[in-house]
C-alpha positions, 0 to 999 in steps of 0.5 A: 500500500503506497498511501494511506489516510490519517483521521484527524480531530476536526468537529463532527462525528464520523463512521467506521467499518471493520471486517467482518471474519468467518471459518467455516466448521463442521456445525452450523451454529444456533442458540438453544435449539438443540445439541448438534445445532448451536446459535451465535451472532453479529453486530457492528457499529460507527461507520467505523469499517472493521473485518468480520470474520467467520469461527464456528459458524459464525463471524466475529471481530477484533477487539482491543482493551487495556493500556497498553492495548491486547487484541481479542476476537469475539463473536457479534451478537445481536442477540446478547447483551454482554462483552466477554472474553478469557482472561488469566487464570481462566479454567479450561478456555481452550485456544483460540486467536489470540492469547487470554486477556491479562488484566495484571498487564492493564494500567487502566482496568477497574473492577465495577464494585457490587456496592455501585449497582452496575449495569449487570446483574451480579450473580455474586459478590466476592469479598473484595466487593468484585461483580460476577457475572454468568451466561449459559445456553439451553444447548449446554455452552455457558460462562462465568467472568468477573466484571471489570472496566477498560479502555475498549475499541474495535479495529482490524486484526493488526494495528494500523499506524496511521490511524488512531482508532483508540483516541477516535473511536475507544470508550471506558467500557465495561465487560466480563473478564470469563474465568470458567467456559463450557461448550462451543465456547471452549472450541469456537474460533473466536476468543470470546462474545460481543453483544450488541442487542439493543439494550441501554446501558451494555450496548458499546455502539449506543455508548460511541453514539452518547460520547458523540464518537459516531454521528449515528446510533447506528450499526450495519453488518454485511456478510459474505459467505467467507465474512464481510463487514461492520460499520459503527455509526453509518446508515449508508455505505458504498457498499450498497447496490440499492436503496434501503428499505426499511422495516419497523422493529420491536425491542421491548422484549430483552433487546432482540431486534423482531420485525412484523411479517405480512407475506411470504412468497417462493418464486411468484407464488404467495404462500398460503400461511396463518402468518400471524404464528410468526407475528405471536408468541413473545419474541415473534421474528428476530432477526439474529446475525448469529444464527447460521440457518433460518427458522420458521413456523412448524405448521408451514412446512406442509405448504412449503413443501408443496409449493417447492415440489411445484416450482422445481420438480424436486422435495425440498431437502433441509441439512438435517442429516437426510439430505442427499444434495441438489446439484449446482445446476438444479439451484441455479434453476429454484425461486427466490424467497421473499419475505414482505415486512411492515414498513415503518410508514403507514401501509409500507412494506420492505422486501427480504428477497433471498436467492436460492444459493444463499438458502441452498448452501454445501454442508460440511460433506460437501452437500447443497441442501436448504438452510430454511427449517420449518420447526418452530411453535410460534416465532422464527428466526431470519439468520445469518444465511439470510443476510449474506449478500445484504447491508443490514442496518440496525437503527437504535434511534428510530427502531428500524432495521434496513435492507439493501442489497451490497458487495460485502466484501472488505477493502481494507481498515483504510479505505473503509473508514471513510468521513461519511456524507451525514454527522450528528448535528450536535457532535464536538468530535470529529474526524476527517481525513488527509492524505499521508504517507503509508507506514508499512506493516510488518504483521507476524501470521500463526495457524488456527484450526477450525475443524478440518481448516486452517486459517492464517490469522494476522497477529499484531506486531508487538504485544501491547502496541499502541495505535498513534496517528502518524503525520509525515514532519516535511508536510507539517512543519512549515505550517506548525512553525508558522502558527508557533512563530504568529502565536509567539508574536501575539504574546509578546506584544500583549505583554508590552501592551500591558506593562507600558501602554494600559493605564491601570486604574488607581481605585484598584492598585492590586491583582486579583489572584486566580483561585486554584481549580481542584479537581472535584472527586468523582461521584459515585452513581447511586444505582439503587439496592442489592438483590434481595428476596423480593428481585428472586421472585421476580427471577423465578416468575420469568420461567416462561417454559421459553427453550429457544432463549437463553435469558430474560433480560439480565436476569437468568430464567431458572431454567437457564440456570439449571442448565447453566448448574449442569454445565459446570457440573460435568 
């Protein structure tokens, strides 16, 4: 790369875009359906372009925390609510990218005290007063980490000289440092989670947004089937191929992101379904970047079925095992899927139309068959496989998600991260950009395993690196010693002002001294009462017989908690 651009400080919020990266594996991942299938998720946020990449099914980022910074990758997950990942002395966290988070290392981690009521919901207290906090899944994965605050931002997977993503785009931000894992968790390709649900005081792109680091409370995520990309802050990007269409959300049910569906249609037909079972039931449709594969009402399958044999002359054929493959030829023949969905005005409709290669994709034998399952009571999921080929924008502000069809493929941190055309009218902050002189990366690589694959990973280049803007000196001296030489001059003749040409006043022949400003000690927010017997209650009240999420709000159902128990127990 013979250029580069440097973000600079200037007045208003800009965004940025991360890849996104992926690894294939064995298993398609989906929370808390059943043991062979497990479920994770994706996210981004400011028009900040990071990598997305692709472990275990799913596509995850790089994060970094701690001064001096240490690199961790971690899943995006639009359906938790909580950053996590290992740090020293965590039992049984197997290998991943990258090594475990040491908070012994960090200048500037704190411990969130108990006491102080933090966003979370502690499930114990230590006696130094330190938050715990646990998360566990119906399908046997599970965490438990202490609760600990750091310099946090996100960013490509080695340091990028010329850009300052910490000072532009890192927050105080606090996440869980695990110390136990189970399941996918110990196996998985990513280090740890990242969720960005929609919830108030965990999600790290509503936080940029409150600090005025990003112009929009807004995050995108656009997937390729080997990864794709995030933007933190931006509500159009480049990468789109055709308007966004947006479609009205609902979060008022722990976060999720649920949409109201009004059709269903394959190829030209209308499908003859009660769509109404996919509007009820509590959480209704979500759509969940985490999870692999598609999943709808159990009572459509028949309808389904019929019309797929009808289109294509072939039975429809899910990756349940069963399934003995299409050939290339044959999918290159079958209908779109489209899925209309309330608009957010009055008798608007966005359409979802889904390829058939993006529905019909090559299992782990090498088979083609269909990543759409008709199994649920009520409710479904529009997953990752779904999203492939789209720029999904979550809008936090107005309560809408966008569709748009895009090349999701990643140009770099870079070329990415490009002053997008909109800023919050009310930002301080800003970044543009300028032209500058490359700095060449020297990145180390090592091996990760997924699988049957192997993956080159790109390290960083030196543990603990620091990202500082670089400015060429031959292009900034001239102006900087100008504006020093101008500054100077004006001192001086205020001085020579004051001391011979003022007249003082004689009614007042003293100085008035300038008090002192002390720095004030911070104050401790008061967030309310220690769980007590009436919060337990509470928490026993919200087994809702609920088998595909994994919690209710912060608080674990007991169910999940049994599940968690077991887990730890085997």
């Amino acid at each position: 790369m013979k250029a580069a651009l440097l973000l600079t400080s200037a007045c208003v919020a800009v965004a940025m875009r991360m890849e996104l990266h992926r690894i294939e594996d064995a298993f398609s991942v989906k929370r808390d359906r059943d043991s062979l299938r497990q479920l994770r998720r994706l996210s981004d946020g400011k028009y900040e372009g990071v990598p997305l990449n692709l472990g275990m099914g799913t596509h995850y980022a790089w994060v970094y925390a701690g001064s001096p910074p240490q690199r961790a990758s971690v899943i995006v997950d639009t359906g938790s609510h909580i950053m996590a990942f290992p740090c020293s002395g965590c039992k049984g966290c197997g290998k991943h990218t990258d090594a475990v988070f040491d908070a012994a290392q960090s200048s500037t981690l704190r411990y969130p005290q108990c006491t102080a009521r933090p966003p979370f919901q502690c499930s114990a207290c230590s006696t130094d007063n330190k938050c715990h906090i646990s998360q566990s899944y119906t399908e046997g994965s599970s965490w438990e980490a202490v609760l600990v605050e750091d310099n946090v931002w996100l960013g490509d997977a080695t340091p990028t000289p010329t850009v300052d993503l910490n000072g532009t785009f890192g927050t105080r931000f606090m996440f869980g440092c695990q110390k136990r894992v189970t399941g996918q968790f110990v196996s998985q390709v990513a280090d740890g989670i990242m969720g960005v649900s929609d919830t108030p005081s965990t999600n790290i792109v509503r936080k940029l947004y409150q600090e005025k680091k990003i112009p929009h409370n807004a995050f995108s995520l656009c997937f390729t089937p080997t990864g794709g990309t995030m933007a933190l802050g931006s509500l159009t990007t480049p990468h789109q191929q055709e308007p966004l269409q947006y479609a009205m959300t609902s979060t008022n049910n722990n976060g999720w992101y649920a949409v109201h569906v009004e059709q269903l249609r394959l190829g030209n037909k209308l499908l003859d379904v009660d769509v109404g079972e996919m509007n009820s039931g509590r959480h209704r449709v979500i759509v969940d970047s985490g999870t692999t594969d598609s999943y709808f009402p159990a009572r459509y399958a028949s309808t389904w079925n019929t019309a797929f044999e009808l289109a294509t002359g072939e039975k429809y054929q899910v990756d349940d095992g069963n399934c003995a493959g299409y050939s290339p030829q044959q999918v290159e023949t079958f209908p779109d899927f489209e899925m209309d969905l309330q608009g957010v005005n009055q008798n608007s409709v966005a359409t979802l139309r889904i390829p058939a290669s993006q529905y019909i994709v090559k299992n782990s034998q090498g088979l083609l068959c269909s990543t759409i399952f008709f199994s649920e009571a009520n409710g479904g999921v529009i997953g990752a496989n779904m999203m492939i080929g789209h720029e999904v924008v979550f809008d936090l502000n107005e309560q809408r998600v966008g569709f748009a069809r895009a090349d999701c493929d990643y140009r770099g941190l870079v070329a990415e991260s490009n002053v997008s055309s909109s800023a919050a009218p009310t930002s301080s902050a800003t970044t543009t950009i300028a032209p500058t002189i490359a700095v060449k990366e020297a990145a180390n690589v090592s091996n990760t395993t997924a699988g049957n694959d192997s993956v080159v990973i790109p390290q960083p280049n030196s543990a603990g690196q620091h990202m500082a803007p670089s400015t060429p000196l031959a292009l900034n001296f001239t102006t900087t010693f100008i504006a020093v030489g101008a500054a100077g001059s004006i001192i001086v003749l205020g001085i020579v002002w004051r001391l011979f040409f003022r007249k003082r006043s004689r009614a007042d022949k003293s100085w008035t001294s300038v008090p002192t400003l002390q720095e004030e000690a911070e104050e401790e927010e008061d967030h309310g009462h220690l769980p007590d017997a009436v919060d337990a209650e509470a928490g026993m009240a919200d087994d809702d017989d609920d088998e595909f999420f994994d919690s209710e709000g912060y608080v674990m159902s007991p169910r999940s908690l049994r599940k968690c128990k077991e887990a730890f127990e085997m």
